[in-house]
C-alpha positions as CSV (number, residue, x, y, z in Angstrom):
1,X,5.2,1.7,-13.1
2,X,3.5,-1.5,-14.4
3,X,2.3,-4.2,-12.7
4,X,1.3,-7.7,-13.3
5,X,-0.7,-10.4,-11.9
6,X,1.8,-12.6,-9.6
7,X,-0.9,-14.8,-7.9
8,X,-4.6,-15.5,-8.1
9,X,-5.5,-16.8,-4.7
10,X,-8.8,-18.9,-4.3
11,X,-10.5,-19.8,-1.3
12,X,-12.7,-17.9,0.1
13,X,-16.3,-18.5,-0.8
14,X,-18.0,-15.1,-0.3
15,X,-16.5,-11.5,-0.4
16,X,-13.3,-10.7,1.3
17,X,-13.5,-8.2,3.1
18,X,-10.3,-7.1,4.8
19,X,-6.2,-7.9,3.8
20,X,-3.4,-7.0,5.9
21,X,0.3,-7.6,4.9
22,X,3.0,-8.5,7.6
23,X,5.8,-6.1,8.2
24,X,8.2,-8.0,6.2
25,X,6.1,-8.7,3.9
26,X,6.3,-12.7,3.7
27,X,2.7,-13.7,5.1
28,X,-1.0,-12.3,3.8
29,X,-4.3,-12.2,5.7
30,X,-7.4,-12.5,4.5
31,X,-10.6,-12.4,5.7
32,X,-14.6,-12.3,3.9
33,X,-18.1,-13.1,4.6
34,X,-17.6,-16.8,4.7
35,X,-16.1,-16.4,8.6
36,X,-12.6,-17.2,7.1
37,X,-9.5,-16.2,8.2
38,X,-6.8,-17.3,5.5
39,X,-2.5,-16.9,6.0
40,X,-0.6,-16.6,2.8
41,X,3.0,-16.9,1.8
42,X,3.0,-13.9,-0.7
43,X,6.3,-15.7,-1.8
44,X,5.0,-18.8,-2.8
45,X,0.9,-17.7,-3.2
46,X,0.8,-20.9,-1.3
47,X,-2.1,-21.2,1.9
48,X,0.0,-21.8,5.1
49,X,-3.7,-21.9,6.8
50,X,-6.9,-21.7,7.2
51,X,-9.2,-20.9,10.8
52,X,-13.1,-21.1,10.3
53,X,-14.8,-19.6,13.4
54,X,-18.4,-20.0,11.7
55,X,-19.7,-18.3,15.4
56,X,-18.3,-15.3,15.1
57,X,-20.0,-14.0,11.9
58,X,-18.2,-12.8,8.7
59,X,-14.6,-11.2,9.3
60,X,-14.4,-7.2,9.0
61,X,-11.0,-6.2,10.6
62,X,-7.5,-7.5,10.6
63,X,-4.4,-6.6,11.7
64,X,-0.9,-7.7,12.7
65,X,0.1,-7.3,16.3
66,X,4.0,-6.6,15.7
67,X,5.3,-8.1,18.9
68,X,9.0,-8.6,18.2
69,X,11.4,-8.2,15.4
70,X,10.2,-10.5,13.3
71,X,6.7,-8.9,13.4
72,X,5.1,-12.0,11.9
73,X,4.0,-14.0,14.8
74,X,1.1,-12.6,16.2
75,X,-2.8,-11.0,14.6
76,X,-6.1,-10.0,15.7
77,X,-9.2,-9.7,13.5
78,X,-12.5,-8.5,14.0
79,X,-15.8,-10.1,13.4
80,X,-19.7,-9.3,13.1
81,X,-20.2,-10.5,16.9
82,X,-18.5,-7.8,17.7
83,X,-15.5,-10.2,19.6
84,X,-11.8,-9.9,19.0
85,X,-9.4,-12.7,18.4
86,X,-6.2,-13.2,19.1
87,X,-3.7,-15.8,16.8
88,X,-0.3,-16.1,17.9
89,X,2.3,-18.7,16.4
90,X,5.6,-20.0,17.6
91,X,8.6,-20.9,15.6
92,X,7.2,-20.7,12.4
93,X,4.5,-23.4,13.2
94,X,0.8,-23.0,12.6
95,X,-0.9,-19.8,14.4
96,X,-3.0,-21.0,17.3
97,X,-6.3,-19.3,19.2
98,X,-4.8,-17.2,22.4
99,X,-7.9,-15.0,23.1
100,X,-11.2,-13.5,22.6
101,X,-12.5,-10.5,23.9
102,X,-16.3,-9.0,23.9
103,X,-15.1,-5.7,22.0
104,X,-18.5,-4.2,20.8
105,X,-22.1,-4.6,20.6
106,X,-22.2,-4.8,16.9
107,X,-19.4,-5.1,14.1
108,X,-15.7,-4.7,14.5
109,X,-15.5,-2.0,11.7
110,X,-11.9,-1.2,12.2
111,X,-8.7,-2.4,14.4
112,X,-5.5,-0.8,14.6
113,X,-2.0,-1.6,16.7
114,X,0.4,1.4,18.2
115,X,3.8,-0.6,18.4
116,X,5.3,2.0,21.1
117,X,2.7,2.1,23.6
118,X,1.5,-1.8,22.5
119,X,-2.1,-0.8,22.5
120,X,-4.6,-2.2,20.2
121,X,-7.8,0.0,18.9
122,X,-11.1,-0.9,17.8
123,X,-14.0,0.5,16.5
124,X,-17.5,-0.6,16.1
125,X,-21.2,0.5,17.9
126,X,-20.7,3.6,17.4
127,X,-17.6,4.2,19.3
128,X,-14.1,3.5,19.9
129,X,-11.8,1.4,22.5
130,X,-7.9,1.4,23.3
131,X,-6.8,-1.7,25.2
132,X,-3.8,-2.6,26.7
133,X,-1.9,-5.6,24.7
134,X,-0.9,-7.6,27.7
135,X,1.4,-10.7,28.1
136,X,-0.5,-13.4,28.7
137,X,-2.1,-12.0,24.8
138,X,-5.1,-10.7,26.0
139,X,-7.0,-7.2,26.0
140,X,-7.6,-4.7,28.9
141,X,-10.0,-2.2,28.4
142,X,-8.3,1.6,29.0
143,X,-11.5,3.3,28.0
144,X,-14.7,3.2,29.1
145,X,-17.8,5.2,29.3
146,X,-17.4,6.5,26.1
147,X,-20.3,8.2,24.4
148,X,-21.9,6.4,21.3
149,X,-22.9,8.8,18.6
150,X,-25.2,8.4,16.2
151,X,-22.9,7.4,13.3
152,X,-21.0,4.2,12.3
153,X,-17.4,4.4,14.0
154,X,-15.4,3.5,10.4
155,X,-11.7,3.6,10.9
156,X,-9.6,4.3,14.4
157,X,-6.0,5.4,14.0
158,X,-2.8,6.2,16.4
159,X,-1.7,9.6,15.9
160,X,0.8,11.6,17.8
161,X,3.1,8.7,18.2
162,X,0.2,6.8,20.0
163,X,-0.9,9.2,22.1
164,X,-4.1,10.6,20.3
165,X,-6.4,8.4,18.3
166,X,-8.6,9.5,15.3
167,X,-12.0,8.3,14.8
168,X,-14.0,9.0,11.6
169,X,-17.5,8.7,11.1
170,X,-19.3,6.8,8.4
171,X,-21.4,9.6,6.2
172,X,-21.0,11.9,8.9
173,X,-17.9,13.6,7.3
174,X,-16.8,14.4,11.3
175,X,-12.9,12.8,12.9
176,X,-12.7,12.9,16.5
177,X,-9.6,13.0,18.4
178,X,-9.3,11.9,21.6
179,X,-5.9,12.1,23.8
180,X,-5.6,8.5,25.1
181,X,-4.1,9.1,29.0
182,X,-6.1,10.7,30.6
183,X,-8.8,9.9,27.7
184,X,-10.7,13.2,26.3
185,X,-11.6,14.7,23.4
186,X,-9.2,16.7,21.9
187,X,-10.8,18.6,19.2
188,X,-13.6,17.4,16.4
189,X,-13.7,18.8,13.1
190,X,-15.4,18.2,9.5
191,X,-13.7,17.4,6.0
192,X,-15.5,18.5,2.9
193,X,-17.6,15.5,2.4
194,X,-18.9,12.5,4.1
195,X,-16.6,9.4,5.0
196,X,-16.8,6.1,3.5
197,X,-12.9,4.7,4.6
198,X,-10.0,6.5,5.8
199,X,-6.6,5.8,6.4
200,X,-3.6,7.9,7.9
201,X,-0.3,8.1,6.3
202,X,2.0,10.2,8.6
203,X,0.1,13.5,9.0
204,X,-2.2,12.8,5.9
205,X,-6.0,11.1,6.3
206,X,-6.7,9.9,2.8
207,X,-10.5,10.0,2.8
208,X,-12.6,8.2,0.5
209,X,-15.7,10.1,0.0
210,X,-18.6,7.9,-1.4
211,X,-19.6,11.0,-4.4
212,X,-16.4,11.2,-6.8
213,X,-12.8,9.8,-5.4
214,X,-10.4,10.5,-2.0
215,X,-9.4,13.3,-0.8
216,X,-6.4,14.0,1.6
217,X,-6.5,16.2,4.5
218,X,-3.8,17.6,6.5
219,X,-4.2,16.4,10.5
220,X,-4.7,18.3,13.0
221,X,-6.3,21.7,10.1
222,X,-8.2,19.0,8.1
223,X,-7.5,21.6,5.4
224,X,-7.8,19.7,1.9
225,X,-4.3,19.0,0.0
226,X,-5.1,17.1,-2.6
227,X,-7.6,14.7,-4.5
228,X,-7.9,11.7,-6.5
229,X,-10.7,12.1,-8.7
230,X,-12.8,9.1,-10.2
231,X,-16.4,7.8,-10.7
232,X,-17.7,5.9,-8.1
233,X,-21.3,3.9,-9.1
234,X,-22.1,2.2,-5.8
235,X,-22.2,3.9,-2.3
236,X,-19.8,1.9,-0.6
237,X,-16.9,2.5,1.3
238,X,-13.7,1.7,-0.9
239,X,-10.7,1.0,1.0
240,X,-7.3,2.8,0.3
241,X,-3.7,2.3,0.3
242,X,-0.1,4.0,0.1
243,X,3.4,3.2,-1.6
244,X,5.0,6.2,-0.3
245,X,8.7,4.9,-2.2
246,X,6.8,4.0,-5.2
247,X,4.9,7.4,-4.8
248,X,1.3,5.7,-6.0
249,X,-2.1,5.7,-3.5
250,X,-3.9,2.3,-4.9
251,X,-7.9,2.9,-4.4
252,X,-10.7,-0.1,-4.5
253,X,-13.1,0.1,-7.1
254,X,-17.1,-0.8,-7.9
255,X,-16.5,-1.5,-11.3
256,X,-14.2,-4.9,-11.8
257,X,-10.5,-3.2,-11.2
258,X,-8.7,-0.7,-8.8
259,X,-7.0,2.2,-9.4
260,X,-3.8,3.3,-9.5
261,X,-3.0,7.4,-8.8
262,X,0.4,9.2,-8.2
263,X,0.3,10.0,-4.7
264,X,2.2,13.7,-5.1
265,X,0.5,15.2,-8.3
266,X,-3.0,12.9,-7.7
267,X,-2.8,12.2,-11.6
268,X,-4.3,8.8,-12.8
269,X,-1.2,5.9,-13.5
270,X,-3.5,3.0,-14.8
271,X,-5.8,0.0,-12.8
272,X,-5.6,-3.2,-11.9
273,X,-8.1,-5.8,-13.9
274,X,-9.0,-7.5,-10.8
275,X,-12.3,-9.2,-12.6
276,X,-15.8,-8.5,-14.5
277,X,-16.8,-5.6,-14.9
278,X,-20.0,-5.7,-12.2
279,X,-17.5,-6.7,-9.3
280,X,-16.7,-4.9,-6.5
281,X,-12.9,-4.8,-5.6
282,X,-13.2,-3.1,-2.3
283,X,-10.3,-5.0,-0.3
284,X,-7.0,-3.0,-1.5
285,X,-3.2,-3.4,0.1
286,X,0.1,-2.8,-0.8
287,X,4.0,-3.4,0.6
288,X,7.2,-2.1,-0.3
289,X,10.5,-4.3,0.4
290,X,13.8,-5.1,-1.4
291,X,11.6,-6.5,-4.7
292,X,9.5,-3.4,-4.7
293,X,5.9,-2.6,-4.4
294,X,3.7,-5.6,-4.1
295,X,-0.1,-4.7,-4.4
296,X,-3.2,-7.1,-2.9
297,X,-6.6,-6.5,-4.4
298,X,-10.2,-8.9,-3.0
299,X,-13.2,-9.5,-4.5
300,X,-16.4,-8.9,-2.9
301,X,-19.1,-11.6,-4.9
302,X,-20.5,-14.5,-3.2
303,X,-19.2,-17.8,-5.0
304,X,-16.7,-17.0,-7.0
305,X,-14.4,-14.5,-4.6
306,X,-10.8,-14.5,-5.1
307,X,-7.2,-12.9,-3.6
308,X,-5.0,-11.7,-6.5
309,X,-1.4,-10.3,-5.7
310,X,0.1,-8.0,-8.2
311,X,3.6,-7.5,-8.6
312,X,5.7,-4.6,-10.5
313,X,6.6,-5.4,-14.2
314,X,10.1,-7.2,-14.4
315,X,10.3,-6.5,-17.8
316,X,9.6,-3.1,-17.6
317,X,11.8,-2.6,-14.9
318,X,14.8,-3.9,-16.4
319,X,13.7,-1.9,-19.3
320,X,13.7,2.0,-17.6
321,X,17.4,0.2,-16.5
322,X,18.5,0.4,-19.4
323,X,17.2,3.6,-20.9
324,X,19.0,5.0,-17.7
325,X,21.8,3.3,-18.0
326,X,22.1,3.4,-22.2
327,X,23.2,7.6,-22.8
328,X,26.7,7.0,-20.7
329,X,27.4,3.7,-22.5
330,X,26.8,5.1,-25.7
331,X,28.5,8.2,-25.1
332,X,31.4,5.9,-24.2
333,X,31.7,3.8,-27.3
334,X,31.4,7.3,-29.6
335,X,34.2,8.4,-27.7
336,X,36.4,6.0,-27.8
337,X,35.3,5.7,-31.7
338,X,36.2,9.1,-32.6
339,X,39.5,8.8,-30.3
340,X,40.4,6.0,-32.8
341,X,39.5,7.4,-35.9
342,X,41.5,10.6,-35.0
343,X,45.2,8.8,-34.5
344,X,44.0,6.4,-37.6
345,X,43.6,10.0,-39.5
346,X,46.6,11.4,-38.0
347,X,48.9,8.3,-38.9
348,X,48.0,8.4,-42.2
349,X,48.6,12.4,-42.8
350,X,51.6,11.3,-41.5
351,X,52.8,9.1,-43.9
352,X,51.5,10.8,-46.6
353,X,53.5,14.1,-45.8
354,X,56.5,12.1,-45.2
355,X,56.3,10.2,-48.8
356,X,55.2,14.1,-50.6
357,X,58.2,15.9,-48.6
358,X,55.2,18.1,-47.5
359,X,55.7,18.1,-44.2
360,X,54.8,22.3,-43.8
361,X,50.7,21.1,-45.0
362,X,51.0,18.2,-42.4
363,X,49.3,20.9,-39.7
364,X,46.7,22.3,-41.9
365,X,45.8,18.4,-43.3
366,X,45.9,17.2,-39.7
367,X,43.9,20.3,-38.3
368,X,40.9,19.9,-41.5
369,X,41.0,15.9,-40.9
370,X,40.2,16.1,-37.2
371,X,37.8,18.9,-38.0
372,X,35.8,16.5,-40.3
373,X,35.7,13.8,-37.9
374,X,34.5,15.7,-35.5
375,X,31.6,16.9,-37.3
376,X,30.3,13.6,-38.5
377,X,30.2,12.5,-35.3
């Protein structure tokens, strides 16, 4: 599968730092170092809008809160003040501020929403929080007390259909589960490696371990499946994402592109030539919907920081059409060839017999005839 550059979006004037597509796939967040959160119409690659909150620090976590069926309405992000925001928007007009919260002493690293129990998680300081999503679009804290440890809280997930969450440590290599009512720690186990980003695809955590690629890990055994091998020059923590219809995991880079791997056999498909070779293309998503797999890639370089939205081939796609569709079609027309050329043969042993008066060879002319065709066929 090929994919081409659909849009090059440009606004943002330091890194991005964090994307997140909407369920449907119609709107793109974006949000960097310069304390910008950005809305996109992947459509279009138009900007819908823009919301500077130069307070709260740079933006490092974003995610849609899907409230309803359109799941397009509502987001929270993250920011180095460690506060949580709330955007909501009503009938497709601009998104506007509902709520803040005091989430962490230090950075948001990570947020995450559980659509069944409509809980939101952070991490950041150390730890992790659940809070209840309530009405009125505020937070109510469900945890509290919870030790810090001595490691960067990275990523939180829902697991168990929301009622567990995973936290994994930055360089510790450890993932705590806790069970979230009544809150307690579950179990806490090491991968094979230390932890730079993480993400869970169904019972999968797709690692990426700072020393030579990502690694996936069966939850709850954290026994190691599989790996996606590739150089990594800079210690920092490349973000990850999965096309589980496409079958491809697309992986951030340090070098100017990222990196496209089969998810099933964790062979290498190709890269996407983000920019120059010194950038860092750490920001990484992807969506699948009716047009196929749509993949976002960020660049992390004060000044000259960009968006770019890839798309699969068109070309190529109608191409593998028609190398599927080609074998019957020709198969067809040499059938109906050699159909013709048989009563064309047959017609004319025929007539020839008739006109001779050798009507007891017509069998053996027919039968040789037929046998001829065949053959160059």
């Amino acid at each position: 599968m090929d994919f081409s550059n659909k849009f090059t979006l440009t606004r943002h004037t330091k890194a991005v730092n964090v994307l997140a597509v909407s369920m449907h796939g119609a709107l793109l967040l974006s949000g960097g170092n310069d304390s910008r959160v950005v809305v996109w119409s992947l459509a279009s690659g138009e900007m819908i809008q823009e919301i500077i909150t130069p307070a709260a620090g740079y933006i490092s976590a974003i995610t849609w809160i899907d409230n309803d069926d359109r799941s397009e309405t509502i987001f929270a992000f993250g920011a180095s003040d460690g506060n949580i925001q709330i955007y909501e928007r009503i009938d497709d007009a601009l998104f506007e501020f509902r709520s803040t919260t005091i989430g962490h002493s230090g950075s948001i690293e990570s947020l995450a929403w559980d659509p069944v129990h409509r809980r939101l998680a952070s991490a950041g300081d150390g730890r992790p929080h659940v809070w209840n999503f309530t009405p009125d679009k505020t937070l109510a804290s469900i945890t509290s007390k919870l030790d810090k440890q001595p490691y960067v809280a990275r990523t939180v997930h829902f697991y168990d259909n929301g009622a567990s969450l995973l936290v994994s440590y930055l360089e510790s290599g450890e993932i705590f589960c806790y069970s979230i009512e009544p809150w307690d720690l579950k179990w806490r186990k090491k991968v094979q490696g230390r932890i730079g980003n993480a993400i869970l695809e169904g019972n999968f955590l797709l690692v990426s371990n700072l020393k030579d690629g990502v690694d996936k890990y069966f939850v709850p055994s954290l026994q190691r499946v599989q790996s996606y091998s590739h150089v990594i020059l800079r210690n920092v923590p490349l973000q990850i994402s999965v096309a589980r219809q496409a079958g491809l995991i697309f992986i951030g880079g340090d070098d100017g592109f990222a990196r496209i791997f089969h998810y099933s056999t964790g062979a290498y498909r190709g890269q996407l030539e983000h920019g120059n070779r010194a950038d860092q293309i750490i920001p990484v998503a992807s969506h699948e919907g009716r047009s196929g797999c749509t993949v976002i890639t960020g660049s992390c370089l004060s000044g000259h920081s960009s968006v770019k939205v890839w798309a699969e081939d068109e070309l190529r796609s109608m191409e593998d059409n028609e190398t599927h569709t080609l074998p019957s079609a020709r198969s067809s027309a040499t059938s109906q060839l050699l159909r013709f050329a048989i009563i064309c043969v047959l017609v004319n042993m025929a007539m020839h017999a008739l006109q001779s008066g050798t009507l007891s060879t017509l069998f053996l002319l027919v039968q040789g005839s037929v046998r001829r065709v065949i053959g160059a066929s």
